[in-house]
N, C-alpha and C positions, 0 to 999 in steps of 0.2 A: 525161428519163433515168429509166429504171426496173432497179432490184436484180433479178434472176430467181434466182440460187442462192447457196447457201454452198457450202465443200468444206470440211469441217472436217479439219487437220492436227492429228496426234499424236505427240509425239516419244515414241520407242521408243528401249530399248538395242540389241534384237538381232529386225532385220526378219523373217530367217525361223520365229523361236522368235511374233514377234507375230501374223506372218500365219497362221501354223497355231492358235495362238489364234482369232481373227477365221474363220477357216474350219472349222473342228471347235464349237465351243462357242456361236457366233454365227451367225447363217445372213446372211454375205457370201462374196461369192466373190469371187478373185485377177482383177483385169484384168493386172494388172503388175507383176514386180517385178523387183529389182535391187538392186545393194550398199546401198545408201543411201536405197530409195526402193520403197513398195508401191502401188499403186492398189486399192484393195476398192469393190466395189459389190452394190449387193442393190438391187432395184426404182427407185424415181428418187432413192436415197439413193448418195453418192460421199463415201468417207473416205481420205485420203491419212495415212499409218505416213513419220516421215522418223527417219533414226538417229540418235539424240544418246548416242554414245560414242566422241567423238573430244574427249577431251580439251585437245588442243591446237590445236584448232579453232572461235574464237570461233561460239558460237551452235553450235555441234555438243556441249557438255560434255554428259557422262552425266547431271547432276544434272539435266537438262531432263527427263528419260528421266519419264514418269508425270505432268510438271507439269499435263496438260491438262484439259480436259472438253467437253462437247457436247451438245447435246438433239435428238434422233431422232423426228420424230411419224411415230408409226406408227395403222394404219386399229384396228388390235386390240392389247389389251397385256395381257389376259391368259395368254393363248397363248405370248407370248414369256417369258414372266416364269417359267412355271413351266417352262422349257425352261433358262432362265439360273436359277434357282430349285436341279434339281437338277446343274448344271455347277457349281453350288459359287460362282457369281461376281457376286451381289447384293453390293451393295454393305452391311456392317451396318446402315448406318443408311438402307440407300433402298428397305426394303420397299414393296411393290406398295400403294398408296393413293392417293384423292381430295384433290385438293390445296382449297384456299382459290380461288383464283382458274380451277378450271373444266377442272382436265385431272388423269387416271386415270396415274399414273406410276410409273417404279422407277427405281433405278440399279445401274448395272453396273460394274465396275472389273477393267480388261485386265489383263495380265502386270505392265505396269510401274505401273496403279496409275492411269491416265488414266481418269475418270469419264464414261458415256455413260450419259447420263439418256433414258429413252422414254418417250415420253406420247402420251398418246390426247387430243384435244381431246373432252371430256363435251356430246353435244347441250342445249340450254338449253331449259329448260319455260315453255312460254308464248306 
């Protein structure tokens, strides 16, 4: 048995206010979307937007809305970073740096506050 991918889900308050986030400020584009439900893709990365403001709908409350996060590797991350840099939507504390354990990273933080960290895996000397 072999794992091949993730799809990281995000709960969102309001799909279409998220998706034009995700498409304007982020370089994904809409595969799909619908009351309750977005598809975004960019190269062989797939993130799914589901709605959490239906209050009276267990596992749909707005307080879910921003709970999430994710890590994105990407081939370059400087290039993105200074694109999310001036979009205003670094995260304060996930300025663009070399981590301890060997990847070049930053974070971002969507509408509702859901954290998408990108990292570059750093080649290793030696």
């Amino acid at each position: 048995m072999a794992m091949l991918s993730a799809i990281p889900s995000l709960p969102v308050r309001d799909i279409a206010a998220a998706v034009g986030f995700y498409t304007v400020r982020l370089p994904f584009h809409c595969r799909h979307q619908q009351a309750g439900l977005a598809i975004l893709v960019r190269d062989e990365v797939e993130l799914h937007l589901w709605a959490a403001n239906r209050p009276d709908v267990p596992g749909g409350e707005p307080h879910l809305a921003g709970s999430a996060s994710c890590g994105i590797r990407v081939d370059e991350a400087l290039a993105l970073y200074e694109r999310c840099s001036q979009a205003g939507i670094v995260h304060p504390n996930g300025p663009l740096q070399r981590s301890a354990w060997g990847t070049e990273e930053f974070t971002v933080l969507d509408l509702d506050g859901n954290a998408l960290r990108f990292f570059r895996i750093l080649p290793t000397s030696g």
